[in-house]
mmCIF file of the N, C-alpha and C atoms, coordinates in Angstrom:
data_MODEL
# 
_entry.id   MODEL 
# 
loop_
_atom_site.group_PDB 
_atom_site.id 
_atom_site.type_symbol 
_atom_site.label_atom_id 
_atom_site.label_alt_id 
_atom_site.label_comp_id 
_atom_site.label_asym_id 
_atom_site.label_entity_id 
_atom_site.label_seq_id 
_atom_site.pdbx_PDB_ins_code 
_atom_site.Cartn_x 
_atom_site.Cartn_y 
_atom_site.Cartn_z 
_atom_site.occupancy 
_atom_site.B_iso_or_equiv 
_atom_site.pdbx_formal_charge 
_atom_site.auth_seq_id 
_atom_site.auth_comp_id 
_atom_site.auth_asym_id 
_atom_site.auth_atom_id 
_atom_site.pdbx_PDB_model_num 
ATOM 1   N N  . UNK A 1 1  ? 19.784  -26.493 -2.622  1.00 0.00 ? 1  UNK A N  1 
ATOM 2   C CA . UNK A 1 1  ? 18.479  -25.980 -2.961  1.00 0.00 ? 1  UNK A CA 1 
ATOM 3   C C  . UNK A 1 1  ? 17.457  -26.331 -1.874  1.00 0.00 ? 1  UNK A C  1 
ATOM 4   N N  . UNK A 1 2  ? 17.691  -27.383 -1.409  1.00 0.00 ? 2  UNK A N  1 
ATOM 5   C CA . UNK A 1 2  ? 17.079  -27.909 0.024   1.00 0.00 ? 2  UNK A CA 1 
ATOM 6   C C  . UNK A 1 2  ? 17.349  -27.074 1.205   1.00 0.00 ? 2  UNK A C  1 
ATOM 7   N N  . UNK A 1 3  ? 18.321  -26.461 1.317   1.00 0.00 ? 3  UNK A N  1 
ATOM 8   C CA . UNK A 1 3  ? 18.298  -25.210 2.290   1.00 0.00 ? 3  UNK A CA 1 
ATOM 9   C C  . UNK A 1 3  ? 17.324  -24.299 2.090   1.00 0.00 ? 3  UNK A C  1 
ATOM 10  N N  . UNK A 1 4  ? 17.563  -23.782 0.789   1.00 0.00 ? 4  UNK A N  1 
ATOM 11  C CA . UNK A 1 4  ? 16.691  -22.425 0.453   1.00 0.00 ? 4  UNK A CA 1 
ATOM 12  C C  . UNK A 1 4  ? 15.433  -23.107 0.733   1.00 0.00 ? 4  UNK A C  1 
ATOM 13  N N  . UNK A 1 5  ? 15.145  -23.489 0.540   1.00 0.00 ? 5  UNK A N  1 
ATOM 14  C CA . UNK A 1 5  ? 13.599  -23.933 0.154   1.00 0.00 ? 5  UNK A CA 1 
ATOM 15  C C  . UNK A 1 5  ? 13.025  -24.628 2.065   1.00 0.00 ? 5  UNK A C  1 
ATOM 16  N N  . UNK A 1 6  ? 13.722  -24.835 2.538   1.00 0.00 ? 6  UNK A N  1 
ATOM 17  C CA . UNK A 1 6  ? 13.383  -25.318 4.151   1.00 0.00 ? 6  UNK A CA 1 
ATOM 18  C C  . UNK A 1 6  ? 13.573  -24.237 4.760   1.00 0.00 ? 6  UNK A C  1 
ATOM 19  N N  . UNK A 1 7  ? 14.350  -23.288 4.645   1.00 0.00 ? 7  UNK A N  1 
ATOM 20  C CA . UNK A 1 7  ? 14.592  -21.679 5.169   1.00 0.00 ? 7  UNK A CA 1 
ATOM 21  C C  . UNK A 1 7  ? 13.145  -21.256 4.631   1.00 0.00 ? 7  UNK A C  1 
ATOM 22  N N  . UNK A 1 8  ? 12.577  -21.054 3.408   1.00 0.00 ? 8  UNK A N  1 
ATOM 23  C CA . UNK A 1 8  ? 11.563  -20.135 3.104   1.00 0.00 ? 8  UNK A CA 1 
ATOM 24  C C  . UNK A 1 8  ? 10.611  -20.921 3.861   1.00 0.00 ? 8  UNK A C  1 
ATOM 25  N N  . UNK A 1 9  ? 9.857   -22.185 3.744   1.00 0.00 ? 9  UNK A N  1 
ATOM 26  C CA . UNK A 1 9  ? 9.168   -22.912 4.247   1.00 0.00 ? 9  UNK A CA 1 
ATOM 27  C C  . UNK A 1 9  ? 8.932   -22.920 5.809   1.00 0.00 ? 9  UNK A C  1 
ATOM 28  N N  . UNK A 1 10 ? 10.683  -22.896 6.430   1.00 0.00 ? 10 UNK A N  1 
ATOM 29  C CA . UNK A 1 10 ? 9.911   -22.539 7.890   1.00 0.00 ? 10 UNK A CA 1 
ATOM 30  C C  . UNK A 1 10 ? 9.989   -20.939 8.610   1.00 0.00 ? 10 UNK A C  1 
ATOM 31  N N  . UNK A 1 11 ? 10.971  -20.238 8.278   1.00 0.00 ? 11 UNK A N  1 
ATOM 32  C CA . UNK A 1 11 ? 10.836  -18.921 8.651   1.00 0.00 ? 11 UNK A CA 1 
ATOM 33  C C  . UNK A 1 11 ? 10.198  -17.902 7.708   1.00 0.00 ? 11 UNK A C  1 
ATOM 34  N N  . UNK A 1 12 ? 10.378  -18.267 6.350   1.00 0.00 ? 12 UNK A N  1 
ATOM 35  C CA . UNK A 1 12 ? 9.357   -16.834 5.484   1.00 0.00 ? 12 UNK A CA 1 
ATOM 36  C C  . UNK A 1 12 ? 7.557   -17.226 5.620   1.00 0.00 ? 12 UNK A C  1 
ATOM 37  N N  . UNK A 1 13 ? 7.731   -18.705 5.730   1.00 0.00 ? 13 UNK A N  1 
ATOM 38  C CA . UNK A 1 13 ? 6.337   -18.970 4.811   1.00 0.00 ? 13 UNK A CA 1 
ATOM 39  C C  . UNK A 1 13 ? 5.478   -17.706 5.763   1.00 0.00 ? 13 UNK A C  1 
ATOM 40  N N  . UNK A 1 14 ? 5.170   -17.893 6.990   1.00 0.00 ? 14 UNK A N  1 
ATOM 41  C CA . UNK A 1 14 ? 4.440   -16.940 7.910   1.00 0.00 ? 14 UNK A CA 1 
ATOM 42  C C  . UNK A 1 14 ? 4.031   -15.399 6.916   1.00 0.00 ? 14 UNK A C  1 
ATOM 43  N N  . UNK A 1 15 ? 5.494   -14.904 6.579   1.00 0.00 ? 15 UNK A N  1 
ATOM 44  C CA . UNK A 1 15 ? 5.355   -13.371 5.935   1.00 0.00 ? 15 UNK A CA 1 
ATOM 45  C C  . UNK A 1 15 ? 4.849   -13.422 4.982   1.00 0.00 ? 15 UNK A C  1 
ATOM 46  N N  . UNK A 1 16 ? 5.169   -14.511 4.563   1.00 0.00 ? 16 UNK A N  1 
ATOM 47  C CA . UNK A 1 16 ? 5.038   -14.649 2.776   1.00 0.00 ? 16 UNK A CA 1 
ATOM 48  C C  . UNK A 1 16 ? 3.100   -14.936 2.682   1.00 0.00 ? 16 UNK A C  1 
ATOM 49  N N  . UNK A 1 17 ? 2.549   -15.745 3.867   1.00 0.00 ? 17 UNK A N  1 
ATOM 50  C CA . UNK A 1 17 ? 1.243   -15.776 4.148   1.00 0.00 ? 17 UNK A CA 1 
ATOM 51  C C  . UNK A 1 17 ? 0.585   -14.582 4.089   1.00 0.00 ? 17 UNK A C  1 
ATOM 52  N N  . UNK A 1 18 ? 1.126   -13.763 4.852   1.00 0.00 ? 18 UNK A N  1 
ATOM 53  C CA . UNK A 1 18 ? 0.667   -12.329 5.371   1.00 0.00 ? 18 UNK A CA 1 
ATOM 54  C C  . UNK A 1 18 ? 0.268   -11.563 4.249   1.00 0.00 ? 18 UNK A C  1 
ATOM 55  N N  . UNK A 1 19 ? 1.700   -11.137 3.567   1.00 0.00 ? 19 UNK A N  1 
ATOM 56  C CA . UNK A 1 19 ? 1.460   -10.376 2.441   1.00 0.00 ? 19 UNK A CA 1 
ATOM 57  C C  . UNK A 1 19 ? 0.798   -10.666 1.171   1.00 0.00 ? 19 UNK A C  1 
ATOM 58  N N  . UNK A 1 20 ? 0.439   -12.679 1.167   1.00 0.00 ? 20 UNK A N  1 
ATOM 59  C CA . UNK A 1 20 ? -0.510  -12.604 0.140   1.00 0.00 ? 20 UNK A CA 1 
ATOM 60  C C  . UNK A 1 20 ? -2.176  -12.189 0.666   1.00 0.00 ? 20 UNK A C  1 
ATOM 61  N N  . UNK A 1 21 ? -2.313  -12.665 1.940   1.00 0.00 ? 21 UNK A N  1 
ATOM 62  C CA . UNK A 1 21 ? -3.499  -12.005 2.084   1.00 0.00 ? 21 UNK A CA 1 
ATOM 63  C C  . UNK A 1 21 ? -4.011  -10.314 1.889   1.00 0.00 ? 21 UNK A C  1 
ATOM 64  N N  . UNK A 1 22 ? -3.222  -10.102 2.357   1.00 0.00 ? 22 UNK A N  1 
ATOM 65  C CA . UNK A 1 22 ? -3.661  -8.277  2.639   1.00 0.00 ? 22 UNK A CA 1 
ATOM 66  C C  . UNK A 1 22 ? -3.590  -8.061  0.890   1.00 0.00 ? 22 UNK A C  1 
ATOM 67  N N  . UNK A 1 23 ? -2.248  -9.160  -0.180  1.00 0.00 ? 23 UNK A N  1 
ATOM 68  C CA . UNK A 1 23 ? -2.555  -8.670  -1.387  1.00 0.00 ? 23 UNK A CA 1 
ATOM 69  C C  . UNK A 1 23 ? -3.725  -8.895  -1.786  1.00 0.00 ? 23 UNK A C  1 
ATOM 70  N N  . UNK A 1 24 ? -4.850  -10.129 -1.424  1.00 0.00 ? 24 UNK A N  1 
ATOM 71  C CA . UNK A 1 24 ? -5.661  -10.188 -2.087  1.00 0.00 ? 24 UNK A CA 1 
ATOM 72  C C  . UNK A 1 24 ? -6.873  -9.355  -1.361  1.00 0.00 ? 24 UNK A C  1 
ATOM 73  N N  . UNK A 1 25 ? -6.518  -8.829  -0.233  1.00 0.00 ? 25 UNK A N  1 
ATOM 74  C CA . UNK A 1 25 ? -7.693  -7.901  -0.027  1.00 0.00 ? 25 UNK A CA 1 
ATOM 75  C C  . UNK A 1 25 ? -8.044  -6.768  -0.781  1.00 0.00 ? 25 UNK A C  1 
ATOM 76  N N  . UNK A 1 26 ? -5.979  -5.848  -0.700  1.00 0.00 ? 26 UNK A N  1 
ATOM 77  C CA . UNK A 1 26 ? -6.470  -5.299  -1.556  1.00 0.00 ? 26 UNK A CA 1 
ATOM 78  C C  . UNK A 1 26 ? -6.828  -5.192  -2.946  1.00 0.00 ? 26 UNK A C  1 
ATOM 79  N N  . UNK A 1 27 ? -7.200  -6.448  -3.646  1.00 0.00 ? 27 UNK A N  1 
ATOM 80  C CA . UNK A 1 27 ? -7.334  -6.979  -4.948  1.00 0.00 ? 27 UNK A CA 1 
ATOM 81  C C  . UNK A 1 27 ? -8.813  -6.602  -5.314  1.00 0.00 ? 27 UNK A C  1 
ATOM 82  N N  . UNK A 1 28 ? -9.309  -6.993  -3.504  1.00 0.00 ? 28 UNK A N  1 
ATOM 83  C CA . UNK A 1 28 ? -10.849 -7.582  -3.651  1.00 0.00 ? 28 UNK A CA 1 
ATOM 84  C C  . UNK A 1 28 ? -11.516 -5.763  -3.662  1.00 0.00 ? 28 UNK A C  1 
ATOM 85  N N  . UNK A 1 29 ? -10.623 -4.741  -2.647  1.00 0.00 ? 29 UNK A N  1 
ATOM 86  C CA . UNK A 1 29 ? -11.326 -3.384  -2.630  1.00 0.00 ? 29 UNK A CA 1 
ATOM 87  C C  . UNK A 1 29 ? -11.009 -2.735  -4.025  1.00 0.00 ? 29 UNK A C  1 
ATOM 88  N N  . UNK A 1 30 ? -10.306 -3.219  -4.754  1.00 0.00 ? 30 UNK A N  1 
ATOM 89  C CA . UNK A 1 30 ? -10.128 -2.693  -6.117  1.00 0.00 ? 30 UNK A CA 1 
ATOM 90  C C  . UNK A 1 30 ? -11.132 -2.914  -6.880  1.00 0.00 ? 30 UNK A C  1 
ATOM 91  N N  . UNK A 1 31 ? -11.735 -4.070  -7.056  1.00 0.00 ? 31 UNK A N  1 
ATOM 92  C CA . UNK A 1 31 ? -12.551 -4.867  -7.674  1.00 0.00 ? 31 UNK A CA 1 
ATOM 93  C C  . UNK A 1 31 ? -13.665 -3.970  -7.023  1.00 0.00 ? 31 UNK A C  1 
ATOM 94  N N  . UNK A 1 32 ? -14.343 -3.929  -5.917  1.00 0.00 ? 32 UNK A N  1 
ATOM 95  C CA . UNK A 1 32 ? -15.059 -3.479  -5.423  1.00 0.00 ? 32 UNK A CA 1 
ATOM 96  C C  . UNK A 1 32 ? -15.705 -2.179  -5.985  1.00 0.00 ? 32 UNK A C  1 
ATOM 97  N N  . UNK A 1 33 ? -14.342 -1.037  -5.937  1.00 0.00 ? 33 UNK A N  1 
ATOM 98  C CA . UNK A 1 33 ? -14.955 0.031   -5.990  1.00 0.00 ? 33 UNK A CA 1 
ATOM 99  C C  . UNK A 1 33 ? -14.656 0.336   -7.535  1.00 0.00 ? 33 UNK A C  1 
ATOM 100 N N  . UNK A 1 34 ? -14.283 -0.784  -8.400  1.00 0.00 ? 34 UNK A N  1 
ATOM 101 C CA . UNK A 1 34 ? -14.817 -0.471  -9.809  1.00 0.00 ? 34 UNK A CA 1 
ATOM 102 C C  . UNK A 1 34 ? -12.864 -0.104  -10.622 1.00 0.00 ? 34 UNK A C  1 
ATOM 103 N N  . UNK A 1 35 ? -12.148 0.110   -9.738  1.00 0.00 ? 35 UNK A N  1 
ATOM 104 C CA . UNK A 1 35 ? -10.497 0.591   -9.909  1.00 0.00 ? 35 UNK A CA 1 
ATOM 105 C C  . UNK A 1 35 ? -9.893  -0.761  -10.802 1.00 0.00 ? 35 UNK A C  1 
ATOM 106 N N  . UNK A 1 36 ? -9.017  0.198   -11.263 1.00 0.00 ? 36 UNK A N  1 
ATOM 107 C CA . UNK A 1 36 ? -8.501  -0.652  -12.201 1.00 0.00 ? 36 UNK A CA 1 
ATOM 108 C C  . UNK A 1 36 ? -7.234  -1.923  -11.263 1.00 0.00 ? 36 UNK A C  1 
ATOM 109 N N  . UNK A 1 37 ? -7.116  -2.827  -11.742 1.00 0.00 ? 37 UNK A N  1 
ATOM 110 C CA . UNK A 1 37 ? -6.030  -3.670  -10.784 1.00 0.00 ? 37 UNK A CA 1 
ATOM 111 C C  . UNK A 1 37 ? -4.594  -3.020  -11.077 1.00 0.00 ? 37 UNK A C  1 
ATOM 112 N N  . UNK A 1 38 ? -3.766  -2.855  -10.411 1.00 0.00 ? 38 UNK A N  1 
ATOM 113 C CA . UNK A 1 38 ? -2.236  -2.593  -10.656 1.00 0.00 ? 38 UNK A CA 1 
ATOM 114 C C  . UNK A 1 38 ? -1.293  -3.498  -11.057 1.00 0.00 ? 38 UNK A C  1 
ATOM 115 N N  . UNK A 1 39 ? -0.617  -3.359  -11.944 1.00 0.00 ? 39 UNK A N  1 
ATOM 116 C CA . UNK A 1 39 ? 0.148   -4.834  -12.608 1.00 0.00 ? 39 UNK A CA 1 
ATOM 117 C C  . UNK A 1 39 ? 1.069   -4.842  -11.178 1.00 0.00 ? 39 UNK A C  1 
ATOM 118 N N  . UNK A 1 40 ? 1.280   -4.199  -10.224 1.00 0.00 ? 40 UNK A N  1 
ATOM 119 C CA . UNK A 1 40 ? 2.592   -4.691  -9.200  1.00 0.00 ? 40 UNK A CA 1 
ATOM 120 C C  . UNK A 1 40 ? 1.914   -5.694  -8.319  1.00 0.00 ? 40 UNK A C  1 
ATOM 121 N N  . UNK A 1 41 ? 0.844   -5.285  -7.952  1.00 0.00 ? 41 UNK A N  1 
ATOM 122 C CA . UNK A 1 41 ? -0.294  -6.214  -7.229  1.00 0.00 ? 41 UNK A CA 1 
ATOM 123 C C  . UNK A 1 41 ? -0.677  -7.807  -8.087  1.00 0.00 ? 41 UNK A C  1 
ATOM 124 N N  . UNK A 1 42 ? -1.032  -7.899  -8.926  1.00 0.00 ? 42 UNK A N  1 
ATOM 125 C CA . UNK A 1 42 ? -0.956  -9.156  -9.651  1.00 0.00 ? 42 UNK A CA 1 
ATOM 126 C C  . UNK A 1 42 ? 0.631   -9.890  -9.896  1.00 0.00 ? 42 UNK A C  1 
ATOM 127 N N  . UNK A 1 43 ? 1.769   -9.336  -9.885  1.00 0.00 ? 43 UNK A N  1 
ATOM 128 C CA . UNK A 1 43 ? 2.568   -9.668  -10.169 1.00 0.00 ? 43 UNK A CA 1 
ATOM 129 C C  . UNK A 1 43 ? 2.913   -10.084 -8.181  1.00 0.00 ? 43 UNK A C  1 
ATOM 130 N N  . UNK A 1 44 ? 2.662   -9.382  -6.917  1.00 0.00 ? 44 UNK A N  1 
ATOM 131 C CA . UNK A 1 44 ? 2.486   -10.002 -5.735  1.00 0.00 ? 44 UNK A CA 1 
ATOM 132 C C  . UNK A 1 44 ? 2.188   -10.904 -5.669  1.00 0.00 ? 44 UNK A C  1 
ATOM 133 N N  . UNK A 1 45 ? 1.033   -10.830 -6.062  1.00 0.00 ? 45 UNK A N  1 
ATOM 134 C CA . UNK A 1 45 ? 0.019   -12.170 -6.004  1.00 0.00 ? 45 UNK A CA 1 
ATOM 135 C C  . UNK A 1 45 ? 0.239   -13.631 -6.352  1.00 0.00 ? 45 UNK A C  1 
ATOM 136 N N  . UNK A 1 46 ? 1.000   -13.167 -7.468  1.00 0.00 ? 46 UNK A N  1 
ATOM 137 C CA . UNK A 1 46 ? 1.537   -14.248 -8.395  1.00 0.00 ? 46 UNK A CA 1 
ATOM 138 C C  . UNK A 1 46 ? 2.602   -15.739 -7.521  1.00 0.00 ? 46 UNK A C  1 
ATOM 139 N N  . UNK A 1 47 ? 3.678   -14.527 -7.100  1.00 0.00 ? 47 UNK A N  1 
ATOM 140 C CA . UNK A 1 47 ? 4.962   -14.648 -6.824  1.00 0.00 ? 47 UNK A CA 1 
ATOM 141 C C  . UNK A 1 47 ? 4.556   -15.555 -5.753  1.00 0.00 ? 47 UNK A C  1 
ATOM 142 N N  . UNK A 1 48 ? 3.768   -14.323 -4.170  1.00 0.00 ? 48 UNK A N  1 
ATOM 143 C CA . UNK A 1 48 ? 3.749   -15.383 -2.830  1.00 0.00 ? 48 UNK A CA 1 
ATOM 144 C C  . UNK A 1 48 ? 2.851   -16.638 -3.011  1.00 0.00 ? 48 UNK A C  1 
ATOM 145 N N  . UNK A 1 49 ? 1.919   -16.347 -4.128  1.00 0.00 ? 49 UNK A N  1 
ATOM 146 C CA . UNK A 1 49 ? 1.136   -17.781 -4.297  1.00 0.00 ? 49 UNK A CA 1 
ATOM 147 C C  . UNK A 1 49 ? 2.053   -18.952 -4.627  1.00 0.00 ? 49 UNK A C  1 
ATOM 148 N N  . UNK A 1 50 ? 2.837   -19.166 -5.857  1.00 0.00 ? 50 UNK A N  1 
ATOM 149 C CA . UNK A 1 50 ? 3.676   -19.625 -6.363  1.00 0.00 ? 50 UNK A CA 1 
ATOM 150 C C  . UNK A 1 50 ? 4.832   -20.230 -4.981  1.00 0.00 ? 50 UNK A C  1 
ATOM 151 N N  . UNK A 1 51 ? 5.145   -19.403 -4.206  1.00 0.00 ? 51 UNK A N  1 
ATOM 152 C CA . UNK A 1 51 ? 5.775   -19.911 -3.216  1.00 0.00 ? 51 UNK A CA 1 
ATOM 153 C C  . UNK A 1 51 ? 5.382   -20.500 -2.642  1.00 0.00 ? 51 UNK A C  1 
ATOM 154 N N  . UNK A 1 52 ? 3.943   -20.092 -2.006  1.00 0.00 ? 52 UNK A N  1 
ATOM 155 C CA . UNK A 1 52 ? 3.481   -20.642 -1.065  1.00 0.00 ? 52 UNK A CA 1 
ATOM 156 C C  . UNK A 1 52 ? 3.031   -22.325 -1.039  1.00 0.00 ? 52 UNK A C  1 
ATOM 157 N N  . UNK A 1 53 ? 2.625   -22.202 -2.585  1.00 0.00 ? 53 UNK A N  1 
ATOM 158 C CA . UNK A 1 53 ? 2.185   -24.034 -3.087  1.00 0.00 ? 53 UNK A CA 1 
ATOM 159 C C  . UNK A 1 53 ? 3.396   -25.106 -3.137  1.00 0.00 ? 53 UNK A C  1 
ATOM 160 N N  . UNK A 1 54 ? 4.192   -23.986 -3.734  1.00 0.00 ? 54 UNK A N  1 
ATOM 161 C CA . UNK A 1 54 ? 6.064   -24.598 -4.203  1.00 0.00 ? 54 UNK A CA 1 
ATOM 162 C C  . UNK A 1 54 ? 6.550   -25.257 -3.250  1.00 0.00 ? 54 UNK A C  1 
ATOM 163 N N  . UNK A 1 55 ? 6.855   -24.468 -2.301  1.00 0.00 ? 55 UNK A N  1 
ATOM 164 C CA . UNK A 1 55 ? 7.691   -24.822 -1.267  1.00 0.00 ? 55 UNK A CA 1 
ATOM 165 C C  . UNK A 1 55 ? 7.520   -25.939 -0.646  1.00 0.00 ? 55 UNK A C  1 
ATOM 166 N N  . UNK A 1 56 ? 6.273   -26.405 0.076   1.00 0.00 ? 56 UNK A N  1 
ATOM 167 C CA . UNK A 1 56 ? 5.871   -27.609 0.660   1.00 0.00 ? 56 UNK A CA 1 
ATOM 168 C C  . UNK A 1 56 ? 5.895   -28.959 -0.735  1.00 0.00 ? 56 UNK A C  1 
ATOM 169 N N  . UNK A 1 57 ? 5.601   -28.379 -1.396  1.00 0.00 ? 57 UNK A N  1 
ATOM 170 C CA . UNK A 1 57 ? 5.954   -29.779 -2.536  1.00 0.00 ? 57 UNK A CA 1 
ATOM 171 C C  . UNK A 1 57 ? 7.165   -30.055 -2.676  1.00 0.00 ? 57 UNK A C  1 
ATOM 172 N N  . UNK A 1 58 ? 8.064   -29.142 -3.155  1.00 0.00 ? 58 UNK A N  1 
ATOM 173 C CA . UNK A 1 58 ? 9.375   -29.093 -3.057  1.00 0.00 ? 58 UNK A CA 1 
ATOM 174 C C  . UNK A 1 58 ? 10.023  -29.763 -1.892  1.00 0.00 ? 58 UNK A C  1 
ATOM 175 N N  . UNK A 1 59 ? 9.662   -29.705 -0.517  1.00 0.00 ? 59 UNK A N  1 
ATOM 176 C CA . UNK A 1 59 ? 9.724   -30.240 0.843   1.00 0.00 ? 59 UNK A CA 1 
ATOM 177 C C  . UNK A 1 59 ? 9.713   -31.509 0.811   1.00 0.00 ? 59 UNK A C  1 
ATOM 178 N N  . UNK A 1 60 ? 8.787   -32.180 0.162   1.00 0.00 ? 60 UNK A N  1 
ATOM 179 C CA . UNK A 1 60 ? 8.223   -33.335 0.437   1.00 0.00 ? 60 UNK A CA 1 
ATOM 180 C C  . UNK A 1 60 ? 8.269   -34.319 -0.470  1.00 0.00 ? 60 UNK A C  1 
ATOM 181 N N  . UNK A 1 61 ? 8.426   -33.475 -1.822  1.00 0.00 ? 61 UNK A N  1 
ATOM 182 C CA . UNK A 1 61 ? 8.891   -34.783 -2.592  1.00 0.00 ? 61 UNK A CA 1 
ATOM 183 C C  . UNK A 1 61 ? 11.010  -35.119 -2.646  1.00 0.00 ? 61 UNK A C  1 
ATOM 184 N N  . UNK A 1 62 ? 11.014  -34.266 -2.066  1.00 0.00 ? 62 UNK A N  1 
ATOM 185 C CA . UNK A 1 62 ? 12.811  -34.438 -1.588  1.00 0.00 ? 62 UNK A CA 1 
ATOM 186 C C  . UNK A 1 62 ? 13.350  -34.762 -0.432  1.00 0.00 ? 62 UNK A C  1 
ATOM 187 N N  . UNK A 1 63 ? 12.026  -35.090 0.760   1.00 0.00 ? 63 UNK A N  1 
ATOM 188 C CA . UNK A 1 63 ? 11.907  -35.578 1.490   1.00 0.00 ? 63 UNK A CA 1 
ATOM 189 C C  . UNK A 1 63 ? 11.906  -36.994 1.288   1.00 0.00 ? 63 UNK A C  1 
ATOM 190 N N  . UNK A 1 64 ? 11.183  -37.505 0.346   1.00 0.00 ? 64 UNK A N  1 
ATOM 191 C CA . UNK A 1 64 ? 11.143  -39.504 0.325   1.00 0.00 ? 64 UNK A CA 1 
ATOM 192 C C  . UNK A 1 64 ? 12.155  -39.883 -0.617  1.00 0.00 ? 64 UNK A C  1 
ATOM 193 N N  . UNK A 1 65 ? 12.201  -40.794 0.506   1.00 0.00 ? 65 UNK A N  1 
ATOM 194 C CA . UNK A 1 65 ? 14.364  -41.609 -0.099  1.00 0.00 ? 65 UNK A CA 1 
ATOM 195 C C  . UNK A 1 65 ? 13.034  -42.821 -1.001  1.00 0.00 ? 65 UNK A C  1 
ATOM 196 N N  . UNK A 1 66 ? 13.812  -43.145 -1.730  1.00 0.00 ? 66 UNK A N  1 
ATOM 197 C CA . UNK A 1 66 ? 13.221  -44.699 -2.121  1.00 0.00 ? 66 UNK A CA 1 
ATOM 198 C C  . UNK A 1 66 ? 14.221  -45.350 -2.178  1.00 0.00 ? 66 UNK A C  1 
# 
């Protein structure tokens, strides 16, 4: 599980950055012009956030031996 999770952490995290931003932009022009939000877009949002916090915790608390 320490693979997966050091694989996403050092080669996805970058994409996985990317595509939550542009998701929340377009979150913010939705909001903007009054449009309703799309459940696929919140369910984006969800996911790369969730990774994005995960992963480095996951990293680091399996990182310290005691």
């Amino acid at each position: 599980m320490t693979t997966i999770f050091s694989f996403i952490g050092i080669y996805l995290m970058p994409f996985i950055c990317i595509v939550f931003i542009i998701s929340i932009i377009d979150l913010i022009k939705l909001l903007i012009n009054g449009l309703e939000v799309k459940k696929e877009l919140t369910i984006i949002i969800v996911i790369t956030f969730t990774l994005m916090v995960y992963t480095p915790i996951y990293l680091i608390v399996n990182s310290v031996t005691i």
